[in-house]
ROMAR-646178 format. One record per residue (C-alpha): x, y negated, z negated. Coordinates in steps of 0.001 Angstrom, whole numbers, plus 500000, padded with zeros to 6 digits. Example, Ala and Ser with C-alpha at 12.3 -4.5 7.8 and 13.67 -1.06 7.14 Angstrom:
2
512300504500492200513670501060492860
// end
This chain:
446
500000500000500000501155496607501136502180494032498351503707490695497671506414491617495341509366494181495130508183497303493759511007497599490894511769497194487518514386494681486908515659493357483909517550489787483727517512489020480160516483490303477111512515490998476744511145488266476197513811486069477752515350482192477222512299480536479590509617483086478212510179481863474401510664478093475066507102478853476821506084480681473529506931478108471718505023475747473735502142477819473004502444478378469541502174474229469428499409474041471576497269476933471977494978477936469173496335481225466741493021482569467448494186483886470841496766486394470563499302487543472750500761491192472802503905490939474920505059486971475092506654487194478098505356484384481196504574485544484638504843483887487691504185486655490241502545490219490184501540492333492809501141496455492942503003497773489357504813494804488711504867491803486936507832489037487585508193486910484690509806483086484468513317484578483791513713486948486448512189489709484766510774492246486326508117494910484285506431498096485350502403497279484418500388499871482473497945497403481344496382495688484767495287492861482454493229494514480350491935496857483659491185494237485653493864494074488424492781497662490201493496496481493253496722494482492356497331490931491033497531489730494701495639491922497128495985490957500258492302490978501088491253488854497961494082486352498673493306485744502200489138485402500981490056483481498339491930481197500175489360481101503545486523479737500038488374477442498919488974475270501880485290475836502384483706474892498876484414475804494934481255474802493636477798474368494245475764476348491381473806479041492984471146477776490844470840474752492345471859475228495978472796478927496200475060480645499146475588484154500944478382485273498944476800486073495704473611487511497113476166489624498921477719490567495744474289491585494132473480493670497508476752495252497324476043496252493724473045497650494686474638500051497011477503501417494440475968501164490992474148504599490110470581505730490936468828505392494266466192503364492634465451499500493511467598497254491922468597493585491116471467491583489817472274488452488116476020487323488218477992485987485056481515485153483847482421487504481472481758490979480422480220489451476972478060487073478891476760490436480755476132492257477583474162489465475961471951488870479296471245492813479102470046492697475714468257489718476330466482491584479244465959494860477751464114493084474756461816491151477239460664494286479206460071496504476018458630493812473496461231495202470741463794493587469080466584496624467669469234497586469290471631500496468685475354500668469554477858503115467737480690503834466124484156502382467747482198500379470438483541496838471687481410494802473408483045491245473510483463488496470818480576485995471184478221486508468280475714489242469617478659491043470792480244490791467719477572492519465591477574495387468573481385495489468536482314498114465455485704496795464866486472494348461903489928493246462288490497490834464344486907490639466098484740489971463459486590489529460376484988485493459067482619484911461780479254486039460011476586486066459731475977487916463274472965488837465160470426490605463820468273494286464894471276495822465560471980499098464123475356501313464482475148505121465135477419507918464970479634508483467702480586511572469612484228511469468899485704515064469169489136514852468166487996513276464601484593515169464286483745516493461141481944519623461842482371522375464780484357520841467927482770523403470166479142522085469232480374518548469232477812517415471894474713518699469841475895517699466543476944514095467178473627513836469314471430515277466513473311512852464131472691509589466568468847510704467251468072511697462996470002508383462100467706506206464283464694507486463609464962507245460091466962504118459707465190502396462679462026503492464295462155505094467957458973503007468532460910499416467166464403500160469847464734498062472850467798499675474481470781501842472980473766500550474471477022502600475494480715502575476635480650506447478815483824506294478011485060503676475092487736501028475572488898499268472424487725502152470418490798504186471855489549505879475208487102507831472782485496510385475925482339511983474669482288515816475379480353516908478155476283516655477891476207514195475256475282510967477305472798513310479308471371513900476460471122510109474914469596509016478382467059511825478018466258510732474709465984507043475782463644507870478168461426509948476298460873506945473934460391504019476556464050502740475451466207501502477884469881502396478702472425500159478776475681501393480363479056498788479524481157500016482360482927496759481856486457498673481299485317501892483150483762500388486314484832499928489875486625503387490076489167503012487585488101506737485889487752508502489338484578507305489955482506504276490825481321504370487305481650506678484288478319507379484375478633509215488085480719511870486178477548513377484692475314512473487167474023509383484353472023506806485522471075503940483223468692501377483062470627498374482959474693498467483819477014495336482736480345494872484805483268492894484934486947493451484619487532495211487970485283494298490078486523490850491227490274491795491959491362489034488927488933486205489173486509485949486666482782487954486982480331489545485597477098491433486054474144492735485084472341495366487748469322497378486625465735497898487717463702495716489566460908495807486962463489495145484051465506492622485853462207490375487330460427490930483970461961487616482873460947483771483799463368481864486303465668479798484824466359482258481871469216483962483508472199482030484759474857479466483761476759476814485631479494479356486381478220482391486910478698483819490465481034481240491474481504481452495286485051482056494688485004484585492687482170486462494703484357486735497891487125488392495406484654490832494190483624491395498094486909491633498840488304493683496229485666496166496724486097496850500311489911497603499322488469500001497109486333501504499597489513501323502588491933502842500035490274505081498428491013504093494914488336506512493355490832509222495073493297507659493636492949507216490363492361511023490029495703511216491331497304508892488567495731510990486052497057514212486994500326512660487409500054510777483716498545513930482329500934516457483192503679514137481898502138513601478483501219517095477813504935517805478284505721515084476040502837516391473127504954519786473449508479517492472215506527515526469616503475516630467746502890512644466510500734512935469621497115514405468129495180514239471256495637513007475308492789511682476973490847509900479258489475510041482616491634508775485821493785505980485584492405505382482415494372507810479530495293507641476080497047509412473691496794508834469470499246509141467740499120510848463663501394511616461302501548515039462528502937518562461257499427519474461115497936516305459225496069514321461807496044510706459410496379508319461867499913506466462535499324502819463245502930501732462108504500504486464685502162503464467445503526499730467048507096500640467418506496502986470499504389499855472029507908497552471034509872499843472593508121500192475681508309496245476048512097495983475269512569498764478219510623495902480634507235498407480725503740496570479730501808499192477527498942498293475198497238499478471867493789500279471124491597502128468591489734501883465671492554502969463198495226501243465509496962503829466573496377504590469930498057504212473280496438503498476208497294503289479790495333500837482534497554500964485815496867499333488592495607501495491098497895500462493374501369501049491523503466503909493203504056507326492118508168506402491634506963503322489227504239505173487702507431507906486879509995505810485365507566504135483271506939507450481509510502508055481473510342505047479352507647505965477454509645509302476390512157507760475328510438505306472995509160508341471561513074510022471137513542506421469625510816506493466812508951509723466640
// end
């Protein structure tokens, strides 16, 4: 695949370098504390697997920005459509005078997004904005206020999203009081189950339907909403038949399924969507991340008779489906579609997985690998047969990795999970050496 920058891992200076903390520095004067940084190193240029920083730098990327640059940091296709909008207009908000390229987008989600049913779409910013506007929708069409969301979800950091987020520290931690009617169940978590793994599915579902009827009322839930496969939470994959079974279950009760595919959408776990996997189709689905090749977008697609139930005017925002960000999305997609990135992200997993189960056989710190396509974890415990988890190790392997020039970033509830978010561009040779520096990270501090 064609990109903008030399596929290689270079390293100048010392990680972060002489320009990188002067720019640190800047930021630490300027920028509030509130907004973190994992790796302080600047960037000037990315394309493919790589990231070129402001001294020279250059890093093998296992993060994509969070999962968001599948098809590179500078696809050709969304730099050339990007460029072709801007000459032509930033700005009119579709809501006022509206134009092609977002009801493109919406048509285009129509086609991909599961289910053969009718559909519409309403474009946003962020994935948060998307989960708030599919709450919002799924209370108007039922007439019911609660909402259930489980264990080890993330769903963004405005204040609805924050009370369906599980997570404390940092997302929540002095921002109460949060919205209300929404209730937590137990999540299907097999590696840290407590009963029998091989019954996982049925358990964890009997434990999420008995909790919600007696804590909440079938008859008072507007919509149960769920990562298929969850970010933050550490790449937590339910076991096979459990989200079949919560969609049955929604349905039987007249409660509508929300699917956050935010972080799992636009083929990054083999598919389209997590949800094609088991052959799930939701009610509503809220994406993001992926889908607009780096620019920033949002949406919510669902039913025609969920998404119309509302008044005009009560969806929207000045932003949301900006015209330049719709031709990325448009763009980005139809590299997904030419390259075949569903194909290929299957690839990166076998290639990641094979790796790390060699690895697991060196250093039992690694309890469990996981994940589906380019989109794989591993979590890390004290191991020698206790399974506690190891937050502090996890840090220094994540330390190491950045020293070595390779972005890698943490996740999970306990903080001690890996996880791994290439772009689905990177090559096979980069996607190699940055496991090679993975291993050794482990060799360093395991």
């Amino acid at each position: 695949m064609a990109t903008s920058v030399e596929q290689r891992r270079h390293l100048a200076t010392v990680i972060p370098g002489p320009r990188s903390q002067e720019l640190q520095a800047r930021k630490l004067a300027a920028v509030s504390a509130g907004v973190g940084t994992g790796l302080p190193v600047y960037v000037e240029r990315a394309d493919g697997g790589i990231l070129v920083d402001v001294d020279g730098n250059q890093l093998i990327d296992f993060g994509s920005g969070i999962a968001v640059t599948t098809v590179g940091a500078s696809a050709p296709r969304v730099v050339q459509a990007v460029k072709r909008q801007v000459e032509d207009f930033t700005h009119t908000c579709f809501m006022v005078t509206p134009y092609e390229e977002y009801v493109a987008v919406c048509e285009k989600l129509a086609l991909l997004t599961p289910g053969d049913h009718e559909k519409r779409s309403a474009l946003f910013n962020s994935g948060a904005e998307a989960v708030e506007n599919a709450v919002k929708l799924a209370r108007a069409f039922t007439g019911r206020a609660a909402v259930v969301a489980f264990d080890h979800a993330y769903h963004g950091r405005t204040n609805l999203t924050m009370a369906l987020t599980a997570k404390n520290m940092p997302y929540k931690q002095g921002f109460g009081p949060f919205a209300g009617e929404v209730y937590r169940a137990p999540m299907a978590y097999p590696y840290r189950w407590i009963g029998d793994r091989e019954r996982v599915a049925g358990e964890a579902f009997e434990a999420f339907a008995s909790q919600v009827r007696a804590q909440v009322g079938e008859q008072n839930v507007a919509a149960v909403i769920i990562e298929p496969i969850q970010g933050e939470g550490g790449f937590i994959v339910p076991p096979a038949g459990w989200l079949r079974q919560v969609a049955e279950w929604c349905r039987e009760h007249g409660i509508l399924l929300i699917a956050d595919e935010i972080q799992t959408g636009f083929c990054r776990t083999g598919d389209w969507f997590a949800c094609d996997h088991e052959g799930v189709v939701p009610d509503l689905i809220t994406t993001a991340k992926g889908m607009a090749g780096g620019l920033p977008l949002a949406a919510v697609t669902g039913r025609a008779e969920v998404m119309d139930v509302v008044s005009p005017g009560s969806l929207g925002g000045t932003y949301g489906g900006n015209p330049v960000a719709c031709v990325a999305a448009l763009a980005a997609i139809e590299t997904m579609e030419a390259d075949d990135l569903c194909g290929r992200a299957r690839e990166i997993e076998g290639l990641f997985k094979a790796r790390l189960h060699r690895l697991a056989e060196k250093f039992d710190v690694i309890g469990e690998i996981r994940g589906r396509g380019a989109m794989v974890a591993v979590e890390l415990v004290l191991g020698g047969g206790d399974t506690t988890p190891a937050p502090e190790l996890t840090a220094a392997v994540n330390r190491h990795c950045h020293s070595q020039g390779l972005v890698t970033l943490t996740a999970g509830t306990f903080g001690n999970v890996l996880r791994f978010l290439p772009p689905l561009t990177i090559s096979d040779e980069l996607l190699g050496e940055g496991l090679d520096i993975l291993e050794q990270a482990f060799v360093a501090n395991a």
